[in-house]
C-alpha positions as a Markdown table, in Angstrom:
| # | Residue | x | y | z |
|---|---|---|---|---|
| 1 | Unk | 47.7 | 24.6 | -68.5 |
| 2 | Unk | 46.3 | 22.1 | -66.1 |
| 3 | Unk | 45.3 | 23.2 | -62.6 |
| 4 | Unk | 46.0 | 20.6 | -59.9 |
| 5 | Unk | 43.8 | 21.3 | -56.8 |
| 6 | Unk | 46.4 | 20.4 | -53.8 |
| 7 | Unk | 45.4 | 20.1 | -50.3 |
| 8 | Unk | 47.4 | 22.6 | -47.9 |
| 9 | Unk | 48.0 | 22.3 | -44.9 |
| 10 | Unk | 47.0 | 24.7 | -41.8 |
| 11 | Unk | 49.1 | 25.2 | -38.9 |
| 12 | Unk | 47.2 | 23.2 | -36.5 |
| 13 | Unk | 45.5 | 21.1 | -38.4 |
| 14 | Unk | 47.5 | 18.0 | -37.8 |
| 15 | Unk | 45.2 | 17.6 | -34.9 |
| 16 | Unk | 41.8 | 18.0 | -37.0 |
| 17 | Unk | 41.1 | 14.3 | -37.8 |
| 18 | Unk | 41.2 | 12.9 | -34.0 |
| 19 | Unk | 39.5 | 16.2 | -32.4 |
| 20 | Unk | 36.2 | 14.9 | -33.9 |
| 21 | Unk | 36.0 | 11.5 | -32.2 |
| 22 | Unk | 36.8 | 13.6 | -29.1 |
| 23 | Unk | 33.8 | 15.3 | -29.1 |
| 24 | Unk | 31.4 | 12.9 | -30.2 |
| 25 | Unk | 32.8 | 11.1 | -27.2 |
| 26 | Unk | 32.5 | 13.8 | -24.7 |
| 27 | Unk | 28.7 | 14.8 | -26.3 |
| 28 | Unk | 28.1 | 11.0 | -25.5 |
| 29 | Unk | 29.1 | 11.4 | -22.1 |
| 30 | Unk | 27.5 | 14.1 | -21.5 |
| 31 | Unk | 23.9 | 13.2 | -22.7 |
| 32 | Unk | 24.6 | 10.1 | -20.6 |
| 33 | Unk | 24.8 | 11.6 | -17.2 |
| 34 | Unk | 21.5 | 13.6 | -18.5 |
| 35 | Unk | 19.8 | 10.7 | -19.3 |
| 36 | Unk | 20.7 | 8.9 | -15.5 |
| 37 | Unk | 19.7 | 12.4 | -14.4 |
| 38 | Unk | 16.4 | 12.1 | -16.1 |
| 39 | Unk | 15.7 | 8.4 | -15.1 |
| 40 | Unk | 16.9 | 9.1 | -12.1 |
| 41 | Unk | 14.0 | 11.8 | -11.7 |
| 42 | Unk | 11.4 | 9.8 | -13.2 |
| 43 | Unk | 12.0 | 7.1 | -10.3 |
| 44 | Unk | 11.5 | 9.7 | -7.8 |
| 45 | Unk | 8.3 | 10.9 | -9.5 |
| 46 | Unk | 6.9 | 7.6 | -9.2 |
| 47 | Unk | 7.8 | 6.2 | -5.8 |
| 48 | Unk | 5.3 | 8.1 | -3.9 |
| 49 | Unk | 2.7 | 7.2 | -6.5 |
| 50 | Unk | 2.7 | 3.7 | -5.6 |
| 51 | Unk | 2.8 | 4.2 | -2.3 |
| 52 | Unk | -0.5 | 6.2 | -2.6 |
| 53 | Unk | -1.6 | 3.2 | -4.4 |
| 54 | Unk | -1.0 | 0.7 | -1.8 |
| 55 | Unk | -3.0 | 2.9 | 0.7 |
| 56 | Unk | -5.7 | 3.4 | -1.6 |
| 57 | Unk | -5.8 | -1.3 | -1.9 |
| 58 | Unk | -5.5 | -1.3 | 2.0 |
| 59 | Unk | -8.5 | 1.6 | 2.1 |
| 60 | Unk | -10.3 | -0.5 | -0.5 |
| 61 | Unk | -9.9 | -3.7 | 1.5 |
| 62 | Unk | -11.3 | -2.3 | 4.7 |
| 63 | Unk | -14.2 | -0.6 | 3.3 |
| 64 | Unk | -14.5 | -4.1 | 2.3 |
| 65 | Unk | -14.3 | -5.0 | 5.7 |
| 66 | Unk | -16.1 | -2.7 | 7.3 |
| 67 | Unk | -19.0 | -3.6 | 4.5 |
| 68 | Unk | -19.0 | -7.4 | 5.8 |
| 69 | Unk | -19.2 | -6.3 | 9.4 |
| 70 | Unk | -22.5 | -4.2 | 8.9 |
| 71 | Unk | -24.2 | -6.8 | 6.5 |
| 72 | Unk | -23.4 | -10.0 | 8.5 |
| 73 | Unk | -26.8 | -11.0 | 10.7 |
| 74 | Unk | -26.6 | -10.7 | 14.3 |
| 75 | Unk | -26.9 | -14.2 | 15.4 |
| 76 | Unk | -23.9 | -15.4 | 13.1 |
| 77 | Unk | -21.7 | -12.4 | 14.4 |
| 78 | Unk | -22.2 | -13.5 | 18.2 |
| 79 | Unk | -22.6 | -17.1 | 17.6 |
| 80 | Unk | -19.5 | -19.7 | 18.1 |
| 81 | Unk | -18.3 | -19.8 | 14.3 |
| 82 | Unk | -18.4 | -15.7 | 14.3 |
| 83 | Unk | -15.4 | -14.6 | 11.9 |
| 84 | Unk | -15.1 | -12.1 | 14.9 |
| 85 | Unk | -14.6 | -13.9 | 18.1 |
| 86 | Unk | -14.9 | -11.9 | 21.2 |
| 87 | Unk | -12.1 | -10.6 | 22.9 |
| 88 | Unk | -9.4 | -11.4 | 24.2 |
| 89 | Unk | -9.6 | -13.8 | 21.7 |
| 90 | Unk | -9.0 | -13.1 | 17.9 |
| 91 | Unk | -8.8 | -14.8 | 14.2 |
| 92 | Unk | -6.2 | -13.9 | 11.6 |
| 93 | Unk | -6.3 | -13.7 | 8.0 |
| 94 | Unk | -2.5 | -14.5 | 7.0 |
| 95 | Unk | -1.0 | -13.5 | 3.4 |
| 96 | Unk | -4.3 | -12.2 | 2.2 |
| 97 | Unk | -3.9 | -10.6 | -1.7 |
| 98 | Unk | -5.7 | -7.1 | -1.3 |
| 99 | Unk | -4.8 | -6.0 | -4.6 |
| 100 | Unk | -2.5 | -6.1 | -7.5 |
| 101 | Unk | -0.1 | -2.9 | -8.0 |
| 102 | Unk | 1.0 | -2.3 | -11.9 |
| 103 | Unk | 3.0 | -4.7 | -13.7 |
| 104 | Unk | 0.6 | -7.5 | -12.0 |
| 105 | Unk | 2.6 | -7.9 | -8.6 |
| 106 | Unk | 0.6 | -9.2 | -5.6 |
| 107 | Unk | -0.1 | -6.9 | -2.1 |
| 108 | Unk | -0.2 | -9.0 | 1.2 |
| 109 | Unk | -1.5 | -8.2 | 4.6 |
| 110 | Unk | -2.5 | -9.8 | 7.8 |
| 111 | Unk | -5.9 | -9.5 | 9.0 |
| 112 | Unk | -7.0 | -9.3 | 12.6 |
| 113 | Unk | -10.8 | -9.5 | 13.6 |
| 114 | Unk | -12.6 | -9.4 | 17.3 |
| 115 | Unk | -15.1 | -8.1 | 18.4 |
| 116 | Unk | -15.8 | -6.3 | 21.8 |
| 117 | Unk | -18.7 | -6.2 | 24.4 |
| 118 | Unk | -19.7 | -2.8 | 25.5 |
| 119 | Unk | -19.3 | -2.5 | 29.4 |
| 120 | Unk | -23.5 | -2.0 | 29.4 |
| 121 | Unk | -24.7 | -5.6 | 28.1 |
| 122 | Unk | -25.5 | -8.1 | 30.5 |
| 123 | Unk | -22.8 | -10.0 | 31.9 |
| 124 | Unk | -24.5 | -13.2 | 29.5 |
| 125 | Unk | -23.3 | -10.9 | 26.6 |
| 126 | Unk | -19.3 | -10.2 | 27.9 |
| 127 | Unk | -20.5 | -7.2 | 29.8 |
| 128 | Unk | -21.2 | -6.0 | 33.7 |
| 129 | Unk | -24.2 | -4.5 | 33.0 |
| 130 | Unk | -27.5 | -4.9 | 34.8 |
| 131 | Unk | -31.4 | -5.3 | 34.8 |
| 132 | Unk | -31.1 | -2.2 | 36.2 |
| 133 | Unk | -28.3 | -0.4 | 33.7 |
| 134 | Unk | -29.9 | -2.0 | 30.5 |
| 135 | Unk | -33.1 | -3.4 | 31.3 |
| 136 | Unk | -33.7 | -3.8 | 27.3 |
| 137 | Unk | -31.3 | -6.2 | 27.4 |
| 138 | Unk | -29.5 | -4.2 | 24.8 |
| 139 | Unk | -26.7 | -6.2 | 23.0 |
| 140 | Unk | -23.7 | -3.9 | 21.9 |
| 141 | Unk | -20.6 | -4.8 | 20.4 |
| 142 | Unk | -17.4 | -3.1 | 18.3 |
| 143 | Unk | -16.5 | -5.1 | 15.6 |
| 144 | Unk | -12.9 | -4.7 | 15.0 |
| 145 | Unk | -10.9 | -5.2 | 11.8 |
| 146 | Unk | -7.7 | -5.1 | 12.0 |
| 147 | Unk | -4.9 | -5.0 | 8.7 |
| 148 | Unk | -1.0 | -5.1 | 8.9 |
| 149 | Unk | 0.7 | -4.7 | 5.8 |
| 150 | Unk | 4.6 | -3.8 | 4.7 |
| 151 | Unk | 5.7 | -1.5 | 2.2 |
| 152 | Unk | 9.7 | -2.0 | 2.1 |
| 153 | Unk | 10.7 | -2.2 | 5.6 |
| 154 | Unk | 8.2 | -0.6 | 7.7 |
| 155 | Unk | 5.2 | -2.1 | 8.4 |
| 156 | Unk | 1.9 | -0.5 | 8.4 |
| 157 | Unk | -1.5 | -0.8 | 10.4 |
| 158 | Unk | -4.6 | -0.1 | 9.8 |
| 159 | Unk | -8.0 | -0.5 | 11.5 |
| 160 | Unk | -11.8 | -0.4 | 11.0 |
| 161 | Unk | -14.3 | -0.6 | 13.3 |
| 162 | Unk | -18.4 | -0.7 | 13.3 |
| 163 | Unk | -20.8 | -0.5 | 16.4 |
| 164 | Unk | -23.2 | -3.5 | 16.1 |
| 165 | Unk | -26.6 | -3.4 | 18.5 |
| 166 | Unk | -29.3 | -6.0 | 18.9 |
């Protein structure tokens, strides 16, 4: 006697074979939308880190700023070539690279210097002082950075300034 093994069918089986692409398809879709989700969320986790790294180039180039003010002698900073001219009057510093963000792209910002008399200096030095009010001949003056920069559509500024006195 020879046994035959013979397949037999369920009722509702006929649907079997094609149920399996179904779900594969739907366990697709579904880790899809997760994996947007996800990415989606890691985006938003980032974003505000480079914008905390921009400010910390722009605070880096104004220290750097603020560092050439104090260090430059007192004769160039008043002379007639002084990279701060006395107000009204300024110079600016156009497309200047502060720094590089991740993945090697460049930072730009504008950079505004002057520099301004204090009221008390003799009228010689931009002021309305007298012999009388400053009879040292005291020579003060605000040196003024100034740095404009954009991060998407809004622009920022930023500004450093250091007393100089002679």
């Amino acid at each position: 006697m020879i046994f035959r093994r013979t397949r037999s069918r369920k009722a509702g089986s006929r649907f079997a074979r094609g149920s399996a692409l179904i779900e594969v398809t739907m366990a697709l879709a579904v880790l899809t939308v997760l994996g947007l989700l996800l990415f989606k969320s890691s985006i938003n986790a980032l974003y505000p880190r480079q914008w905390t790294l921009e400010q910390t180039l722009s605070d880096a180039y104004l220290t750097h700023e603020k560092a050439f003010a104090q260090r430059i002698p007192f004769s160039d900073l008043t002379g007639p070539n002084s990279p701060w001219p006395a107000q009204p009057q300024s110079s600016t510093l156009a497309d200047v690279e502060i720094g590089r963000i991740p993945g090697g792209t460049p930072i730009y910002a504008n950079v505004i210097r002057t520099r301004i008399p204090d009221t008390n200096n003799l009228a010689v030095d931009g002021g309305v002082g007298t012999a009388v009010t400053n009879p040292s001949a005291m020579e003060v003056w605000k040196v003024q950075s100034i740095l404009s920069y954009n991060i998407g559509s809004r622009t920022y500024v930023k500004s450093r300034t250091v007393v100089r006195s002679q």
